[in-house]
C-alpha positions in Angstrom: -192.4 -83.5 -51.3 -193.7 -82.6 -54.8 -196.3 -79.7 -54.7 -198.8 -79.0 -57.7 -201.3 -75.8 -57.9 -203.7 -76.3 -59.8 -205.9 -73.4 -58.8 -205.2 -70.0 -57.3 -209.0 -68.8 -56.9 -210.8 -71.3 -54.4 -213.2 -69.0 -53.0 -212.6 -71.7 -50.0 -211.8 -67.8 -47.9 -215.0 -65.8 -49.0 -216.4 -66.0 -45.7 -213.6 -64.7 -43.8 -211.9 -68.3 -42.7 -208.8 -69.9 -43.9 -207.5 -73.8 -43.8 -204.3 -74.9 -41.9 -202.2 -77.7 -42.5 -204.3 -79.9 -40.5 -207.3 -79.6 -42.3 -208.7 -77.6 -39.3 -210.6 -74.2 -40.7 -209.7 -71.1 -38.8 -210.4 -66.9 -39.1 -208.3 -65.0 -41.0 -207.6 -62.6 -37.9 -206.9 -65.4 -36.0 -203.3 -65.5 -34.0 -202.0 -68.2 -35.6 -203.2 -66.3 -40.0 -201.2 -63.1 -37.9 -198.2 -64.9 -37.1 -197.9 -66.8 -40.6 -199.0 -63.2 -42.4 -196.5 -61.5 -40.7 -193.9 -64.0 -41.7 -195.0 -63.5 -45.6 -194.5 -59.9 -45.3 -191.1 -60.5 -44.4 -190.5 -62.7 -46.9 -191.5 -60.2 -49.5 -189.4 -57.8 -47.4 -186.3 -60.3 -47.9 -187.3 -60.1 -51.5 -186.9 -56.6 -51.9 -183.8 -56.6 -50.2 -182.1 -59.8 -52.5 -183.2 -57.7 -55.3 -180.4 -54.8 -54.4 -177.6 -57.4 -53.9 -175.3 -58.9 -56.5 -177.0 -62.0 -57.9 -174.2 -64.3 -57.6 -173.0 -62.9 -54.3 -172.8 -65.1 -50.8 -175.1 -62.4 -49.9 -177.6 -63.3 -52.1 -177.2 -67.2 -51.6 -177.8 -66.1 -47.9 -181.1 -64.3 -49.0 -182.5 -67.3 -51.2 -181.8 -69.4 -48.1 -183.3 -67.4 -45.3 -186.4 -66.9 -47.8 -186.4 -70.8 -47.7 -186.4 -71.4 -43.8 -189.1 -68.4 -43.8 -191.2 -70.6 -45.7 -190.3 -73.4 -43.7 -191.6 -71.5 -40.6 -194.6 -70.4 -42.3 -195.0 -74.2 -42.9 -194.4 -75.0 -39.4 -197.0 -72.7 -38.3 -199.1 -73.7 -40.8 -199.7 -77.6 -38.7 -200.8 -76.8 -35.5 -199.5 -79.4 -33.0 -202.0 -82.8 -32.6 -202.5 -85.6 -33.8 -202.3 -84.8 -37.5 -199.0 -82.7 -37.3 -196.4 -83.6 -39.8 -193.0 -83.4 -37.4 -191.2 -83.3 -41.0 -192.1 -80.1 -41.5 -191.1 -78.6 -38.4 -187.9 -75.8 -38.6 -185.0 -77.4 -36.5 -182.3 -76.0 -34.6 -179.9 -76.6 -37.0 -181.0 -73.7 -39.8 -180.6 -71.4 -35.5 -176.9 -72.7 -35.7 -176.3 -71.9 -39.4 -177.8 -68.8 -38.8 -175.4 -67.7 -35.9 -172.4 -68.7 -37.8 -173.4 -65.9 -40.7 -173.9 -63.7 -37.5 -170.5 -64.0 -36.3 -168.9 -64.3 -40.0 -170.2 -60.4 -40.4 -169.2 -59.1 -37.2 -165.9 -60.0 -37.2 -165.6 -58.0 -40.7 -167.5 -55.3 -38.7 -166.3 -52.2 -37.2 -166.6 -52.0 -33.0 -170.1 -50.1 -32.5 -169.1 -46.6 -30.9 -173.3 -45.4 -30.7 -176.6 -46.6 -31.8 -177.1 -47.5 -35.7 -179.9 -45.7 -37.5 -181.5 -47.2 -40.5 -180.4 -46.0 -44.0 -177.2 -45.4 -45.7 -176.4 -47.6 -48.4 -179.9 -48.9 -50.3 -179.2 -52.6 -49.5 -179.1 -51.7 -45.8 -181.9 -49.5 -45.8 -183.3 -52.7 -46.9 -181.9 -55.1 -44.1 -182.7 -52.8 -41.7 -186.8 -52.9 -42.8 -186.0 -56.6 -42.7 -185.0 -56.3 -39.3 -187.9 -54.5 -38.3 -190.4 -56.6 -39.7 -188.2 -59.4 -38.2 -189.4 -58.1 -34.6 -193.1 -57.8 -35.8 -193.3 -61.4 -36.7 -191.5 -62.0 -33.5 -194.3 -60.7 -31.5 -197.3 -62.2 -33.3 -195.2 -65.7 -33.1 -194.9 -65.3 -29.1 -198.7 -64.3 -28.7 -199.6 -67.6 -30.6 -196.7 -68.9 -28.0 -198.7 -67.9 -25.4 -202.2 -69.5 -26.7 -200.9 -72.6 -28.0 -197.8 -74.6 -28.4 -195.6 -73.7 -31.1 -192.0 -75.2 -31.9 -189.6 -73.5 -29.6 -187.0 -73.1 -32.5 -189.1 -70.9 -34.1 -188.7 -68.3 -31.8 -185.1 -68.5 -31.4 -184.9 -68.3 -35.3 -186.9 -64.7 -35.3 -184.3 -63.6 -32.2 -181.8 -64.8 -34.3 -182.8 -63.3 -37.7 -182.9 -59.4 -36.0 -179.4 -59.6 -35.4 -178.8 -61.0 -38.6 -180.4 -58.2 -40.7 -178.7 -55.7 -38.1 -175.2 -57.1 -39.0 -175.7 -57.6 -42.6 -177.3 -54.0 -42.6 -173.8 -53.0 -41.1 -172.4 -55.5 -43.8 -173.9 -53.6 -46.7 -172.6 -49.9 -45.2 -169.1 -51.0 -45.8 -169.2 -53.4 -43.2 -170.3 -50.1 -40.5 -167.9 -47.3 -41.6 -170.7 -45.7 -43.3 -173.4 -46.0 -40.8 -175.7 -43.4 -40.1 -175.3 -43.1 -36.5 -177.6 -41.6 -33.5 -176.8 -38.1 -32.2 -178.3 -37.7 -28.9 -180.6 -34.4 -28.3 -178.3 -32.8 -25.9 -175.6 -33.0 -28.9 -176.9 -31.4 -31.8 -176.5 -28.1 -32.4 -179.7 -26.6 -33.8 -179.7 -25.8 -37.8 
């Protein structure tokens, strides 16, 4: 598929309404602009993140792809099901599998969990860990367009998927969870 921009200002949005895919005009605070705004923001937040790893690292290759089938998602969303739907441009379940074979290739490095992991520590994870909270946003707005109309099912196992991802590779980049900041429940902290 070749792609060529020729113009960034359209002014096709001043009226508060947006294109899909399809050619069908919706709002911009529709369910559907949500879901696929949501999924940009965690793009950018996957950009941020691949911008503290080594550039030549697997961890960055990771990065560039998951930035990739982000897009592809966004893509999906972006042609909602009918006649005019390309089924090209739909995410399959094969980026799911991928996905869960980086899962297990980090825990397995990992050490066992012992408590609940709070977010920080090492920059890069502070980093996965915003991923993996902005992960869970999308997921929402994606299941409340879910619920309104039909969206490809692998879509949602992706964003399941992805959460457990960033938490692992959040582990990953705190020396594979030895340096985890870790929760200490009320009852045992002593007060400062």
């Amino acid at each position: 598929m070749s792609i060529r921009i020729d113009r960034v200002v359209t002014r096709g949005g001043d009226a508060g309404q947006t294109s899909l895919g399809d050619g069908s005009r919706v709002t911009k605070d529709s369910t559907r602009i949500e879901a696929m705004g949501c999924l940009d923001e965690l793009n950018a937040v996957v950009g941020l993140l691949r911008s503290h790893v080594a550039a030549e690292s697997a961890d960055a290759s990771q990065l560039a792809q998951l930035q990739n089938w982000l897009f592809d998602m966004g893509a999906d969303l972006c042609q909602p099901e009918g006649p005019k739907a390309h089924k090209a441009s739909r995410l399959s379940g094969e980026s799911v599998v991928e996905l869960e074979r980086w899962i297990e290739q980090l825990r397995q490095a990992q050490a066992p969990l012992t408590s609940f992991v709070l977010p920080g520590g090492a920059q890069a994870a502070a980093w996965a860990h915003l991923a993996r909270t902005q992960t869970r946003t999308t997921e929402r707005r994606v299941v409340a367009l879910a619920q309104q109309e039909a969206v490809n099912p692998e879509l949602l196992k992706m964003l399941n998927r992805l959460s457990d991802y960033f938490f692992v590779l959040a582990r990953h980049f705190n020396q594979d969870g030895r340096t985890d900041l870790v929760w200490t429940p009320a009852a045992q902290r002593v007060a400062v």
